[in-house]
N, C-alpha and C positions, 0 to 999 in steps of 0.2 A: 593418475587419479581416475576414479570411475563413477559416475553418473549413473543412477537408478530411476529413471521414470517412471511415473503412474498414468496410466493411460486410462480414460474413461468416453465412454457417448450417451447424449440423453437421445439417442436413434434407436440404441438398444438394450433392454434390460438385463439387468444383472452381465454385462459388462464389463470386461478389467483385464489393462492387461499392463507389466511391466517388463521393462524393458532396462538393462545394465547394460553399458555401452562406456569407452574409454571416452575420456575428453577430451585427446586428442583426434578423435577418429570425427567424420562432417558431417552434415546434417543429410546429406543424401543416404552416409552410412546408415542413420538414423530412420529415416525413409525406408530404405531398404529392410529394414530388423522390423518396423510394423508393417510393414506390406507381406513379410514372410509370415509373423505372428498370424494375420487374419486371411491370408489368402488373397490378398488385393495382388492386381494387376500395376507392374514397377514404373511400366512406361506412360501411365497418366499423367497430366496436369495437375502438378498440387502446389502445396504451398504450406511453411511455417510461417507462426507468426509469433514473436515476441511479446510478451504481455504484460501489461503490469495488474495489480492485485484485482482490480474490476474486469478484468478478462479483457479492455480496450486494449487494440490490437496497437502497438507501437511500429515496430519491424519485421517487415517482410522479409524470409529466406525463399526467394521460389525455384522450383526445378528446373526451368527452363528462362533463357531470357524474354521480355516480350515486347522489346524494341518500344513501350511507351516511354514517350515524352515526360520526364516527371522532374522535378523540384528533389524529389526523395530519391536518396539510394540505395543501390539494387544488391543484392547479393545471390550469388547462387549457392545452391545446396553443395556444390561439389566442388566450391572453393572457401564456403563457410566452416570453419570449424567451431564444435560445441564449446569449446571451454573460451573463447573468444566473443561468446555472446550469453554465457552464462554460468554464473560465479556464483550464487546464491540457492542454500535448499531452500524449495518453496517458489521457484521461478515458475510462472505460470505461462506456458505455452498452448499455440491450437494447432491440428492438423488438419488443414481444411484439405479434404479429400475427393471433394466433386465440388467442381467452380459453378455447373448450371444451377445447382442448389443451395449453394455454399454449407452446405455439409460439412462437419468437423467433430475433431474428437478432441476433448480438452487433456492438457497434459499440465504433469506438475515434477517437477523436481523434486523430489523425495530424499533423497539420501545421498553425500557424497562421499566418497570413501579413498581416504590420500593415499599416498604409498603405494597406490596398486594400479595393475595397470591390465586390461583386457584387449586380446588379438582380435577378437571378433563379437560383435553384439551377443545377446543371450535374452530369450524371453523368461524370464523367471517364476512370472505368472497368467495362466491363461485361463480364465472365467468367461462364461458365455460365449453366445455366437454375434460376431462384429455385424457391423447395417452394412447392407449391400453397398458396393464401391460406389455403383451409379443406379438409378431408378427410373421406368420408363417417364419419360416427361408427361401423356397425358396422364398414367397416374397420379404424377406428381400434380397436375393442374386437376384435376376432379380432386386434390385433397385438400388442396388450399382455396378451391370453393366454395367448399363444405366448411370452410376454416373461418372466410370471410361471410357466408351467411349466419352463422352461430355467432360470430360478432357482431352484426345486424342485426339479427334476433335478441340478442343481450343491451344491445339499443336501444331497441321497441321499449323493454321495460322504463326507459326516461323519457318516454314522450307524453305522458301523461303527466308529470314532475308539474307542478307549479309552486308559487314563491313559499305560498303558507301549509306547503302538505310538508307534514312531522317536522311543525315547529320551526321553519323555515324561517331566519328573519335577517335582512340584509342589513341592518343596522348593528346589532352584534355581532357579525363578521367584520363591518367598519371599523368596531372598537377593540377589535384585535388584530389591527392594523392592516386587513384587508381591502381593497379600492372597492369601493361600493359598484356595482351593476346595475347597469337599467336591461329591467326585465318588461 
């Protein structure tokens, strides 16, 4: 059986890439076939994760063990296999690709195809140029500055807000089963 992925990131536009891989072959194998596709570097820290339809992550596949302490079990990429974690077109997966940023690329299960069977991954489709593996950190912080003053700024706009500006009335929220507010 063979497994067709769709690989996408909202890091970089127009973006795409898919990926046909056997389901018997591991998730590391997996790893390894977009790490080739975009030119990432194999020996980083990453990590799958299982999804269900709201992208919340359920199960961790990660490359490496990391000796936490956890309630949850662990699986490695390179004793995980695909068809053991994923039986459904439409399975919604992430590739989190930088842990300091948590960086990721969402993946979907697209198409499965029985009967057949592939010796080695195969990119099928390559659109756009992938987001950099890793980004320098103070960039990264001069952009999530700028990210949380713009949301400060989009703040400002409700400080001025009072009960009765445009109609404002805390009594017709109560009657639509709202808990009233002391303002």
């Amino acid at each position: 059986m063979i497994f067709n992925f769709r690989i996408v990131s909202d890091g970089a536009a127009n973006f795409k890439r898919e990926i046909k891989i056997d389901a018997q072959a591991t998730f590391l194998d997996l790893k390894n076939a977009i790490c080739d596709s975009v030119g990432y570097d194999k020996t980083m820290m990453d990590s799958f994760f299982i999804c269900d339809d709201n992208w919340e992550k359920r199960k961790e596949i990660t490359y490496e063990d990391m000796d936490i302490d956890s309630d949850q079990e662990a699986w490695l990429m390179d004793d995980a296999v695909l068809e053991d974690f994923i039986d459904d077109e439409g399975q919604k997966l992430l590739f989190v690709f930088d842990y300091m940023t948590d960086r990721a690329m969402f993946m979907e299960m697209k198409e499965i195809e029985p009967g057949k069977t592939l010796k080695d991954p195969v990119c099928t489709l390559a659109l756009g140029q992938a987001p950099p593996q890793t980004v320098d950190m103070a960039d990264f912080d001069r952009q999530m500055d700028a990210k949380a003053a713009k949301a400060a700024t989009d703040l400002d706009d409700f400080d001025d807000f009072t009960p009765d500006d445009e109609g404002f009335d805390p009594d017709e929220l109560a009657a639509e089963g709202y808990d009233e507010i002391d303002i």
